[in-house]
LUMKE-280312 format. One record per residue (C-alpha): residue number from 1; residue in three letters; z, x, y. Coordinates in Angstrom, 3 decimals, padded with zeros to 6 digits, always signed. Layout:
// LUMKE-280312
- num_residuo_Z_X_Y
- NUM_ALA_Z_X_Y;
...
END
This chain:
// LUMKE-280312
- num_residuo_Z_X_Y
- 1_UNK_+005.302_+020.706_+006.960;
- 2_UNK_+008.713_+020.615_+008.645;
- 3_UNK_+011.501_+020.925_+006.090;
- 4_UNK_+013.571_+017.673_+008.360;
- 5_UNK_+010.312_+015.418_+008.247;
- 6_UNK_+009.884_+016.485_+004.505;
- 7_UNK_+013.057_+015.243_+003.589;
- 8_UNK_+013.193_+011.921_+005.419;
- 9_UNK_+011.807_+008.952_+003.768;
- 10_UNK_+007.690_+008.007_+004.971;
- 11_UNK_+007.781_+010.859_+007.036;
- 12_UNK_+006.345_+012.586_+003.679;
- 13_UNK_+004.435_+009.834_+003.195;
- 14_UNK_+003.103_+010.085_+007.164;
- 15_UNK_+003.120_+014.105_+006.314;
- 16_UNK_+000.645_+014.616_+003.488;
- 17_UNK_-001.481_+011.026_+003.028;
- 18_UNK_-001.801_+010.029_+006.709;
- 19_UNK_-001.051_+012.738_+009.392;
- 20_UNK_-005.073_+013.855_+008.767;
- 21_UNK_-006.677_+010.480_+008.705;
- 22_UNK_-005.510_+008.443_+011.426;
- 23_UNK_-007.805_+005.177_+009.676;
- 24_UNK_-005.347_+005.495_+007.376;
- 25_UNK_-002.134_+005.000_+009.456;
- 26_UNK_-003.936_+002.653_+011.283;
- 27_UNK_-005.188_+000.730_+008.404;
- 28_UNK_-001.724_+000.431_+007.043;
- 29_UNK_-000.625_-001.128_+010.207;
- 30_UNK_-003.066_-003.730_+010.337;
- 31_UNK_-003.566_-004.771_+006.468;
- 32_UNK_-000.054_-003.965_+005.106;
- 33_UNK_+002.378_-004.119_+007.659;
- 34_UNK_+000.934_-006.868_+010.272;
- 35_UNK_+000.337_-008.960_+007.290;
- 36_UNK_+003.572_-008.776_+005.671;
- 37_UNK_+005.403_-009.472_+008.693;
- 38_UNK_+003.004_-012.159_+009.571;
- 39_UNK_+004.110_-014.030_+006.281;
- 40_UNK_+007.148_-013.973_+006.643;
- 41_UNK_+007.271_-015.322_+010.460;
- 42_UNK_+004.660_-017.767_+010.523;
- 43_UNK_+004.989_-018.862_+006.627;
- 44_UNK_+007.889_-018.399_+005.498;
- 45_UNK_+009.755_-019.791_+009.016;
- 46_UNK_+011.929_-016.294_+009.643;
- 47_UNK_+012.527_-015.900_+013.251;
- 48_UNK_+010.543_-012.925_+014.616;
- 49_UNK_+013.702_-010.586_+014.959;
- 50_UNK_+014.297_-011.256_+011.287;
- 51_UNK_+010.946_-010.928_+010.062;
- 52_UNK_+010.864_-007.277_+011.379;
- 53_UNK_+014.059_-006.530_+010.358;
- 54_UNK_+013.870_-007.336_+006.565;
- 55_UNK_+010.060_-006.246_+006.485;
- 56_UNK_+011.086_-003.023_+007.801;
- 57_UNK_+014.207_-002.449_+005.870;
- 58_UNK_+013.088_-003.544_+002.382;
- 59_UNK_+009.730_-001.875_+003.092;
- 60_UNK_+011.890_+002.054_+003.753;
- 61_UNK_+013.814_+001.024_+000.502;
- 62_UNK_+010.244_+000.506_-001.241;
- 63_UNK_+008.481_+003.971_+000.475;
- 64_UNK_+012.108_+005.915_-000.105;
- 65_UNK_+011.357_+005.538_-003.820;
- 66_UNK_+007.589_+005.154_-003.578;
- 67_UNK_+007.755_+008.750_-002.262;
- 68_UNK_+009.621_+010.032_-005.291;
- 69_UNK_+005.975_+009.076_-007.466;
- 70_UNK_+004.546_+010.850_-004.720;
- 71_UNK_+005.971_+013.814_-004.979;
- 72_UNK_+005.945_+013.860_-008.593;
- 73_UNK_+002.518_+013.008_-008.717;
- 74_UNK_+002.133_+016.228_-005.946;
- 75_UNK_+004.339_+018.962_-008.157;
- 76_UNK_+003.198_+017.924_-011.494;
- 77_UNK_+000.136_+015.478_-011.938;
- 78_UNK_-002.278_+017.509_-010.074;
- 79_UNK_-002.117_+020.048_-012.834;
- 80_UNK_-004.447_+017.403_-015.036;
- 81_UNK_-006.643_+016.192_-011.817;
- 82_UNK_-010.191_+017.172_-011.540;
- 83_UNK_-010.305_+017.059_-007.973;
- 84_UNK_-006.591_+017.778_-006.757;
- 85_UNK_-005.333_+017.574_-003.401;
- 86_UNK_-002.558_+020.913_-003.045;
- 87_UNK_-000.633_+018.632_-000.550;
- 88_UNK_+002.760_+021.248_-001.157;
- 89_UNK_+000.532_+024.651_-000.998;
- 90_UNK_+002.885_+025.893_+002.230;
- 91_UNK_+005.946_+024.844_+001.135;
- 92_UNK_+008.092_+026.706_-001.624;
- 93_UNK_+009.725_+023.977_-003.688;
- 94_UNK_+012.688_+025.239_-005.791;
- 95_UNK_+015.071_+022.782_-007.405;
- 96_UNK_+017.560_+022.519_-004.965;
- 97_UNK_+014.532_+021.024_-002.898;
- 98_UNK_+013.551_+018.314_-005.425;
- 99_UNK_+017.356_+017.374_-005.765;
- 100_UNK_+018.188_+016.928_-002.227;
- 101_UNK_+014.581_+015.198_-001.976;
- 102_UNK_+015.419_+012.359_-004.571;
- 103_UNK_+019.343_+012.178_-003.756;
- 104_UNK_+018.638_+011.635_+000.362;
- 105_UNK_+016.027_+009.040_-000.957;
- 106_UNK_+018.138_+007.458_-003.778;
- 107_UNK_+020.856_+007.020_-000.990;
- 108_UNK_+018.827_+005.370_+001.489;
- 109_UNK_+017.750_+002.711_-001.329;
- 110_UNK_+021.764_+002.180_-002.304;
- 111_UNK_+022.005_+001.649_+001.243;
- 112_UNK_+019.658_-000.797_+002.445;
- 113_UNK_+020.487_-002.533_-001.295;
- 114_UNK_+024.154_-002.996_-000.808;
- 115_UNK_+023.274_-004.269_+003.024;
- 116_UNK_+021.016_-006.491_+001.860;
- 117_UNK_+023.425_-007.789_-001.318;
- 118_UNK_+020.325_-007.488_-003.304;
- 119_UNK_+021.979_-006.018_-006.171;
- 120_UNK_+022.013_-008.665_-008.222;
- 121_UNK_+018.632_-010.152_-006.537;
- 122_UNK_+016.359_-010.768_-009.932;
- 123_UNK_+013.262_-010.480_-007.759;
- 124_UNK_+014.497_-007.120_-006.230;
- 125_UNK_+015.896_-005.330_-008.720;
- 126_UNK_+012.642_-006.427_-011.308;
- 127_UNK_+010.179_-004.973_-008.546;
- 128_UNK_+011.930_-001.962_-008.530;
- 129_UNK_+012.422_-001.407_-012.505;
- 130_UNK_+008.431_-001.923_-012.734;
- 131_UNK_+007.552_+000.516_-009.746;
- 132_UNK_+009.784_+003.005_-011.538;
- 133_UNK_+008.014_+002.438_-014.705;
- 134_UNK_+004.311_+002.150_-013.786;
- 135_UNK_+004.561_+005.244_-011.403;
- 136_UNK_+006.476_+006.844_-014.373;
- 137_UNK_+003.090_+005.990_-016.209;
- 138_UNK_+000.535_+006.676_-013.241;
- 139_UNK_+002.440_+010.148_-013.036;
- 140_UNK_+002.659_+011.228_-016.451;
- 141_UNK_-001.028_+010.446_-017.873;
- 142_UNK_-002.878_+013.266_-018.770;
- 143_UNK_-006.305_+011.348_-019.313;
- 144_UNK_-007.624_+010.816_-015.579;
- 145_UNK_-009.402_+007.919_-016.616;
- 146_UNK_-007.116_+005.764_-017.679;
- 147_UNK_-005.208_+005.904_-014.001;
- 148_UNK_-007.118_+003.318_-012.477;
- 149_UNK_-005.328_+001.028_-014.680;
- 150_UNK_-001.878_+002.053_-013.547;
- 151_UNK_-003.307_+001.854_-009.937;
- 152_UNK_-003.868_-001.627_-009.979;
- 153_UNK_-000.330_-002.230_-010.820;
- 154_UNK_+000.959_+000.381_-008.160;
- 155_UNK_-001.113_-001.359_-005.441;
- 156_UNK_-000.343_-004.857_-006.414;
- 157_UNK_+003.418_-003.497_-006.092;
- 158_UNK_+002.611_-001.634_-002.931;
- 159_UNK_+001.668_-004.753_-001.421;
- 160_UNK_+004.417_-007.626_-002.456;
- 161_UNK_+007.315_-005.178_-003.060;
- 162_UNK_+008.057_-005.476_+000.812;
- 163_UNK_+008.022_-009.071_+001.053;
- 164_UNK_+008.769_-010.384_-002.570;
- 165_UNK_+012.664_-010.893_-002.041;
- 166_UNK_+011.921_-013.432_+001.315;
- 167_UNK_+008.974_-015.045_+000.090;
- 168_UNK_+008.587_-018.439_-002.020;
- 169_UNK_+007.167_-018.823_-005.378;
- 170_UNK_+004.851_-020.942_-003.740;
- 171_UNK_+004.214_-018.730_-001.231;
- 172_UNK_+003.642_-015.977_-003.284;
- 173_UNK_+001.064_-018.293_-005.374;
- 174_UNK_-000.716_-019.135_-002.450;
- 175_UNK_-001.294_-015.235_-001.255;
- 176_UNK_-002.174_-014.369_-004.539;
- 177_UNK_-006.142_-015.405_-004.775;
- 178_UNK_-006.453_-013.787_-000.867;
- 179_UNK_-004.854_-010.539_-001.850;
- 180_UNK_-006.464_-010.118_-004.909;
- 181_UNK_-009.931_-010.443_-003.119;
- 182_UNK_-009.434_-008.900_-000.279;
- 183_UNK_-006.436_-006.058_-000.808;
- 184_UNK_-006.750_-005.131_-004.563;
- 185_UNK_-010.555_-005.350_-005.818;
- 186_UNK_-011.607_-003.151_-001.949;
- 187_UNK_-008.341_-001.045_-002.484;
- 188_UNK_-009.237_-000.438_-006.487;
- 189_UNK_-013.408_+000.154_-005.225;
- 190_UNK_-011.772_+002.761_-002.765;
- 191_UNK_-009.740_+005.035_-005.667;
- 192_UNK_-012.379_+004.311_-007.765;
- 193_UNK_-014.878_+006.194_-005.110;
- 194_UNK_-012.498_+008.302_-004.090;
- 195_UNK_-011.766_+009.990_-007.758;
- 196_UNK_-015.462_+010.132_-008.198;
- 197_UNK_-015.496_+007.077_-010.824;
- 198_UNK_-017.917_+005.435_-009.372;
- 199_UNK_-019.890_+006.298_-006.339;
- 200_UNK_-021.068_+003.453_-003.300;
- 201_UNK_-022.387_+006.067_-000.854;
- 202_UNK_-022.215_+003.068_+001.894;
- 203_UNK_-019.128_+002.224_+001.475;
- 204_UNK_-017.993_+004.796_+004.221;
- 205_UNK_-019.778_+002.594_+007.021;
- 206_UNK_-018.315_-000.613_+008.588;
- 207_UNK_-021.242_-002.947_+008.114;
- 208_UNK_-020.498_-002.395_+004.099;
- 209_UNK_-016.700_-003.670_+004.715;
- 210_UNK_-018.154_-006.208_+007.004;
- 211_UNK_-020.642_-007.461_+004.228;
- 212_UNK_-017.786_-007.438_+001.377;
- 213_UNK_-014.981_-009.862_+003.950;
- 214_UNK_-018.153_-012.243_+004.772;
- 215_UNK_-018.984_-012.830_+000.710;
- 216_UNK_-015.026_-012.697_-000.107;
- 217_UNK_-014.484_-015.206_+002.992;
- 218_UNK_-017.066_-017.613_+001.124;
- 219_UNK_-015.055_-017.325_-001.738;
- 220_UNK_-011.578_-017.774_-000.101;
- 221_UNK_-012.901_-021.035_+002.019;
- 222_UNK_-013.554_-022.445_-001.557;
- 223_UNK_-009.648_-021.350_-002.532;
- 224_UNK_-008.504_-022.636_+000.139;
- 225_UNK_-010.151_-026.149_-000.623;
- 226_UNK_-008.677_-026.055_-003.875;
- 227_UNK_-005.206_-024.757_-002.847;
- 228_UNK_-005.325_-027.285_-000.200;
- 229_UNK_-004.057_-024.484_+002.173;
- 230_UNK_-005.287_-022.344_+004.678;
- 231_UNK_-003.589_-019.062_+004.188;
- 232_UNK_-006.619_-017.791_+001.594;
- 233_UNK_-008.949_-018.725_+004.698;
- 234_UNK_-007.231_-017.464_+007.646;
- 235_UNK_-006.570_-014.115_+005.333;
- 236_UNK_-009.732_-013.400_+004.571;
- 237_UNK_-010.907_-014.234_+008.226;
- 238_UNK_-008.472_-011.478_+009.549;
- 239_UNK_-009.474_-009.229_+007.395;
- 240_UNK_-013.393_-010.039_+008.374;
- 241_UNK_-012.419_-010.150_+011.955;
- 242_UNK_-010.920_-006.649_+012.112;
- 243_UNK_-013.710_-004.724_+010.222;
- 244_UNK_-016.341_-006.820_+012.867;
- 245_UNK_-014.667_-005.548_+015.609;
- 246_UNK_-015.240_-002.025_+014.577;
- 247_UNK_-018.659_-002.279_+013.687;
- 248_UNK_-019.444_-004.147_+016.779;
- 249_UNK_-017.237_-003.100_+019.322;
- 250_UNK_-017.245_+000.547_+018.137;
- 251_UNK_-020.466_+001.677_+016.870;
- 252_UNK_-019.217_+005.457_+017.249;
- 253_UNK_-016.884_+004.022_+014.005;
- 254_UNK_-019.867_+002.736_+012.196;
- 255_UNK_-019.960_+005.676_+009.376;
- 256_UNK_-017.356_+007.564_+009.861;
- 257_UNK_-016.406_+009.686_+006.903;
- 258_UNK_-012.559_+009.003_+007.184;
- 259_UNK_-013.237_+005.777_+006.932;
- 260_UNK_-014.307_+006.682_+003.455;
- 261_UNK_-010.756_+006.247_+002.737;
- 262_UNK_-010.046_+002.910_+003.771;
END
């Protein structure tokens, strides 16, 4: 890994979770990133401009300290893993390393805070105090089997974080049925396969994801009946429309192993 890309924030990120899995990259653009920003433009009533510009700056405040758990989680929690991943095996990390690692990261968060005036932002500064402290957790459990707890609480954060200081408590209410059902339950199936927890040997091919957004669209048309709103629908429907494009449009996709991961 170059020693510049390790030490600038989601470039680690890119570096050891993505850079050998382009599903993954690509699967963060479409369900994280397109989503968020799509929230905030067409719900929320930011102008286009400003959607990307607060998604983008309160999402490299989130990853800047998102990446510290990472690398924690790389240096130290493998030790107890029974499948690790040596992400670091090249690089020699001393502690000069791991200070100028969190201090470049820790700046870039001060940063973006102070430009945002979020200091005193309830909603910001609460996200942040609970990502600290449930990666703190996730990080520092010896008993592998009790991470998929802490997971759930990372990925609910990993999703909202981004857009929690621009969105509306009704807002928020509204997305939470769709993401639970479609983010959280297929992203907590996925660690849950991918730690060897539980095993779906299908899960892998696209007519599986296909099959799980058509049964949790039938679920989300009734949510959106009783939420009298059509952002459960329409999230679920993205969602289905995406994976249907790859099975259909793509066969060569169908059961792709890297899609194992996403």
């Amino acid at each position: 890994m170059n020693f510049t890309a390790f030490l600038l924030p989601f470039f680690y990120t890119f570096s050891t979770r993505l850079r050998g899995n382009p599903f993954s990259f690509l699967y963060l653009i479409l369900f994280e990133w397109s989503i968020a920003i799509s929230v905030l433009f067409l719900v929320e009533g930011y102008t286009f401009i400003q959607s990307l510009r607060f998604y983008f700056l309160s999402y490299l405040a989130f990853i800047s300290m998102y990446e510290i758990g990472y690398f924690v989680n790389d240096i130290f929690s493998i030790r107890y893993e029974k499948t690790p991943r040596a992400r670091l095996k090249n690089m020699d990390i001393t502690s000069g390393v791991v200070i100028v690692f969190v201090a470049v990261r820790l700046t870039v968060f001060a940063i973006i805070t102070t430009f945002l005036h979020f200091w005193q932002e309830p909603k910001w500064t609460g996200f942040f105090i609970a990502l600290i402290m449930i990666f703190s957790i996730h990080n520092l459990l010896k008993k592998e089997d009790l991470k998929p707890i802490t997971f759930l609480g990372l990925a609910s954060l990993r999703f909202f974080g981004p857009i929690l200081s621009f969105i509306s408590h009704e807002t928020f209410i509204l997305l939470l049925s769709p993401f639970i059902l479609c983010y959280l339950i297929y992203r907590f199936l996925s660690y849950l396969d991918s730690k060897e927890f539980l095993r779906i040997s299908s899960r892998a091919d696209t007519s599986w994801k296909v099959n799980y957004y058509l049964l949790v669209t039938i679920l989300n048309c009734f949510l959106s009946i009783y939420l009298d709103s059509l952002i459960p629908v329409v999230v679920s429907l993205y969602f289905l429309a995406l994976w249907s494009i790859a099975l259909f449009f793509f066969p060569s996709l169908h059961s792709k192993s890297n899609f194992r991961n996403v």
